[in-house]
N, C-alpha and C positions, 0 to 999 in steps of 0.2 A: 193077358187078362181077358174075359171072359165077362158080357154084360148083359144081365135081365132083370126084368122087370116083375114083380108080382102084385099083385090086389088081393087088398084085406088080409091076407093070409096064407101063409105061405100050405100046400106048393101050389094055389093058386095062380100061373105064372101069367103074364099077357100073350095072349094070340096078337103075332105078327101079320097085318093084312093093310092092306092100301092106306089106311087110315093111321096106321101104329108104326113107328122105326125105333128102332135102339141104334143108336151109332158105339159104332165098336170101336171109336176113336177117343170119345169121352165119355160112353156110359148113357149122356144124355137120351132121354123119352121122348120123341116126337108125337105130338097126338093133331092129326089135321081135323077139323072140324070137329067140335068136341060136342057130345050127344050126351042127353043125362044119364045114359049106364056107363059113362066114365066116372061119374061121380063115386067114391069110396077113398081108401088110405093107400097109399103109392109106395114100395118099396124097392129100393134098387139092391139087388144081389151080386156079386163082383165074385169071381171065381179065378183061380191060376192053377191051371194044371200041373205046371213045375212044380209046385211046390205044394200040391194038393192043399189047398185052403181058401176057405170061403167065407167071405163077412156081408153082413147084412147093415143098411144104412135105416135111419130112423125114420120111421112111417112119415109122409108128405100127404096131407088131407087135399082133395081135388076136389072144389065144389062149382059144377059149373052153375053159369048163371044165366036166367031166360030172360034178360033186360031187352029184347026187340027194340025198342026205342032209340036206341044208341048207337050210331053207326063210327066204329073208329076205323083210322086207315091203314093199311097195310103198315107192320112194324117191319123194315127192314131194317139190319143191323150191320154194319160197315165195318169189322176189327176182324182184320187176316192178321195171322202170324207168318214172319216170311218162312216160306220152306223151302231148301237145300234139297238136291238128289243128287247122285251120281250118277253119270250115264250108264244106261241100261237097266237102272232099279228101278223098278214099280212106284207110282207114289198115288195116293189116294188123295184127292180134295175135297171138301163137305159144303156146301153152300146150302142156307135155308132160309127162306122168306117166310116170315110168320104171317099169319092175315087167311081170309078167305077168299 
């Protein structure tokens, strides 16, 4: 499978740059520091070449918010799933701390 992202409209897709990640493991959107031209409708696109087909997921509204006032603390998130390899395969790990 095959993961992207588009804004408002398709084929509006998101530019990938220091700030943006799609993880190609779940699809998931990373957005670090989030600026008010993130704000709009989010839609994830999933694509499989094998079998040539492609579905779209239901638009996710992103409204950031300018609350300066508020300082919360790093959200880190603790739930690994255990992973198996065989020697000599490739294995890819994801780790992300949310927070600024």
């Amino acid at each position: 499978l095959s993961y992207r992202w588009l804004l408002n409209e398709f084929p509006v897709f998101i530019a990938l740059d220091k700030r943006r990640f799609v993880s190609q493991t779940n699809g998931n959107l990373y957005i670090a520091n989030v600026e008010a031209s993130d704000k709009g409708n989010y839609s994830c696109f999933v694509s499989s070449p094998s079998i040539t087909k492609s579905v779209f997921s239901r638009f996710i509204p992103l409204i950031p918010q300018s609350d300066r006032a508020k300082v919360y603390p790093a959200d880190i998130k603790v739930k690994f799933k255990d992973t198996d390899a065989l020697l000599g395969q490739n294995v890819t790990l994801e780790c992300f701390a949310l927070g600024k």
